[in-house]
C-alpha positions as CSV (number, residue, x, y, z in Angstrom):
1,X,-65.5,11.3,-83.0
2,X,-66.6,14.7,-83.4
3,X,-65.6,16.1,-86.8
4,X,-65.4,20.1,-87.7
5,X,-63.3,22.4,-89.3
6,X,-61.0,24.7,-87.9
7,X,-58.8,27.4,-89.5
8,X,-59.6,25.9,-92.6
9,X,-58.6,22.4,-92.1
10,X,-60.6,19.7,-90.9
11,X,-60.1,18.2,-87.6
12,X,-61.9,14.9,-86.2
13,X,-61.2,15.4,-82.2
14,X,-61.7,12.0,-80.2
15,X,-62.5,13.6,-77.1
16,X,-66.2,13.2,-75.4
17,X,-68.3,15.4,-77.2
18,X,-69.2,17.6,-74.0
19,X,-65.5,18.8,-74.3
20,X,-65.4,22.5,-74.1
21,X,-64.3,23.9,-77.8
22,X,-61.4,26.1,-75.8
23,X,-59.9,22.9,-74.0
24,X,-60.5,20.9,-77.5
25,X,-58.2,24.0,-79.3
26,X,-55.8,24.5,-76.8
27,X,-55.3,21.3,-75.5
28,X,-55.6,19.1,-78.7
29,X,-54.9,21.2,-81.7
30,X,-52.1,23.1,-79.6
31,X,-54.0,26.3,-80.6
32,X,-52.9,28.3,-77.4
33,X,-54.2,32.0,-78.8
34,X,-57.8,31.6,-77.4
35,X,-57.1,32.2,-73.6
36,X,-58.8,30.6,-70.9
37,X,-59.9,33.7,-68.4
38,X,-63.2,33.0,-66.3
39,X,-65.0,29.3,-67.5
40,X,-68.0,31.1,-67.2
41,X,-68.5,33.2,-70.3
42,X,-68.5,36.6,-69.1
43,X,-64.8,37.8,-70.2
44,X,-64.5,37.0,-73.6
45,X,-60.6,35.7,-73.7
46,X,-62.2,32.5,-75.5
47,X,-64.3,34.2,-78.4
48,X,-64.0,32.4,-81.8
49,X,-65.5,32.7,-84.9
50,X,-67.8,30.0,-85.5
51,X,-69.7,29.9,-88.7
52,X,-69.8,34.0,-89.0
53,X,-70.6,34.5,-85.2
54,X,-68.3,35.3,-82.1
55,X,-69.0,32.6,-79.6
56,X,-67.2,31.9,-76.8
57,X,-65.2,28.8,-76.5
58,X,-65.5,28.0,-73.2
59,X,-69.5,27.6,-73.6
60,X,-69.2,26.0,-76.4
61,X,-68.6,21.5,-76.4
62,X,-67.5,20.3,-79.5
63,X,-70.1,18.0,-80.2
64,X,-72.6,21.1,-80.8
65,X,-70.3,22.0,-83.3
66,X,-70.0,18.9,-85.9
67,X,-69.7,20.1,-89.2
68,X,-69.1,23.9,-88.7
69,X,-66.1,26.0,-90.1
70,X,-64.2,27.8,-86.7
71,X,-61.9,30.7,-86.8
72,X,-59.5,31.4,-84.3
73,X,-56.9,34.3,-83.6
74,X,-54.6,31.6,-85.4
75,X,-56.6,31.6,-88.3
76,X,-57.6,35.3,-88.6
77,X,-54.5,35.7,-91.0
78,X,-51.0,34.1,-91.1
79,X,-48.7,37.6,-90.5
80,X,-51.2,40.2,-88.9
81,X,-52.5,41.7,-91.9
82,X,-56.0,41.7,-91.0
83,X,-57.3,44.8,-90.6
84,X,-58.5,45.0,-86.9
85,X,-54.8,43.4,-86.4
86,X,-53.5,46.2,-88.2
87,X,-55.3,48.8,-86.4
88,X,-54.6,47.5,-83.6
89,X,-50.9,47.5,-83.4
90,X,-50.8,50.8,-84.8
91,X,-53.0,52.1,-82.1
92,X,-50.9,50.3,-79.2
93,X,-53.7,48.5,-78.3
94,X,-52.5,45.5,-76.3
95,X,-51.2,45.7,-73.6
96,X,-50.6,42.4,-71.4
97,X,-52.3,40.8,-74.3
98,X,-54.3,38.4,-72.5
99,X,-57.4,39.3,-73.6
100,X,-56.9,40.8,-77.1
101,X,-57.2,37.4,-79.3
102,X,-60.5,37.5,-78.4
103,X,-60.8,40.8,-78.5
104,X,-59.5,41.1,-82.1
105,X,-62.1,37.5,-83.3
106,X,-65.3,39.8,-81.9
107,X,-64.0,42.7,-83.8
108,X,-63.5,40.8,-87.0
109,X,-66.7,39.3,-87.1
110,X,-68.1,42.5,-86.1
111,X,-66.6,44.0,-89.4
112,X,-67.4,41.0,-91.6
113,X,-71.1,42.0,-90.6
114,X,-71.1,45.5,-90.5
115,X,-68.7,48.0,-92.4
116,X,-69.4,50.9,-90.4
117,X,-69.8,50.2,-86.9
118,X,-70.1,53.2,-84.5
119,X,-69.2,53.5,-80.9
120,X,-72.8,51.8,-79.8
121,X,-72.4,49.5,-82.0
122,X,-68.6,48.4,-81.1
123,X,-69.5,48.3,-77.7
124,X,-72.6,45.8,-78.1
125,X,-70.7,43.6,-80.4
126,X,-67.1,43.5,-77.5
127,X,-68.5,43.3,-74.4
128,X,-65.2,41.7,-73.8
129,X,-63.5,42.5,-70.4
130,X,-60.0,44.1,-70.2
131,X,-58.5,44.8,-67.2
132,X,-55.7,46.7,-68.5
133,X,-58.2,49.3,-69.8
134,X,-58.1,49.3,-73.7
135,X,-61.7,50.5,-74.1
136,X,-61.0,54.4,-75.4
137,X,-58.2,52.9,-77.9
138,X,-60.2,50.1,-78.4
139,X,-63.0,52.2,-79.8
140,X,-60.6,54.3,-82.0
141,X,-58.6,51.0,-84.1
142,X,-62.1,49.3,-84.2
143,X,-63.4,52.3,-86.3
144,X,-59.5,52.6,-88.2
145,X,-60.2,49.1,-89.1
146,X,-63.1,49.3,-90.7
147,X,-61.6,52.3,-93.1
148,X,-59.1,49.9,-93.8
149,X,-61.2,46.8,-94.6
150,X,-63.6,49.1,-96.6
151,X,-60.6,50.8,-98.4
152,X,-60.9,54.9,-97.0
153,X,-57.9,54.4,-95.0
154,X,-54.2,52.9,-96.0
155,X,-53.5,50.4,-93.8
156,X,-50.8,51.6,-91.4
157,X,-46.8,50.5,-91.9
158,X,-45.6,48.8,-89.1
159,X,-44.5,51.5,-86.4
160,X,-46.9,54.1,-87.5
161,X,-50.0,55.5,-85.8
162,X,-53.3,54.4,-87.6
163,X,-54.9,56.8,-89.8
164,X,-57.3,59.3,-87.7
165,X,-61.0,59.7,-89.1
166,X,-59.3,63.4,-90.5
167,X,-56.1,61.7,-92.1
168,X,-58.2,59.4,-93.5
169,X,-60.7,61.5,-95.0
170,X,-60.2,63.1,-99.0
């Protein structure tokens, strides 16, 4: 039995422990937000926060992960108040949706680690891929959100634009 926590509540899975975390979440804990979208690690659907890093689920088996704390888009915050979820709806980010729970996980550890990120830095840290094409908004909330989580910016009512860097600014 491979035991870890998940959103803040411990979980024993009795599953082998190659089990790929994402088929451990979806399947198991009916966790359905982290998307399955290529097995192979290169789009980023699956990312999770484990332990204060974005990793992506479907590289990661559950026995490599006894006795660490995961975050998933379930567990980023209850009713979207997150920051980067914030910013993100205000900026229309989604758009099919698919790939923005993992989207949003690399952008809140991203923040967690730095408070400032610029567009270089944004880009190393979501190399996810979108085929909608959310890259120059993505950008934009990415940056709104991290006013918001460090306090420069109001976080945006529900229905309004997010703050620009000038709107923002005293």
């Amino acid at each position: 039995m491979t035991r870890f926590t998940v959103n803040n509540q411990p979980v024993a899975y009795k599953m082998d422990p190659r089990t790929p975390l994402l088929w451990a979440l979806r399947d198991a804990s009916n966790l359905t937000g982290t998307k399955y979208g290529c097995g192979t690690g290169d789009c980023g659907a699956c990312t999770v926060d484990v332990d204060g890093t974005a990793r992506l689920a479907c590289q990661e088996t559950i026995g490599a992960l006894e006795g660490t704390f995961v975050t998933t888009i379930e567990g980023l915050s209850k009713d979207r108040s997150h920051p980067v979820q914030q910013a993100f709806i205000a900026a229309n980010v989604p758009q099919c949706g698919y790939c923005i729970p993992g989207v949003v996980m690399a952008a809140s550890v991203l923040l967690r680690a730095n408070r400032n990120p610029s567009e270089a830095d944004i880009k190393d840290a979501i190399p996810n891929l979108c085929r909608c094409g959310i890259y120059p908004r993505l950008i934009e909330a990415v940056q709104n959100a991290a006013r918001i989580a460090r306090g420069d910016a109001p976080a945006p009512e529900p229905g309004q634009d997010a703050p620009t860097p000038a709107q923002s600014e005293p």
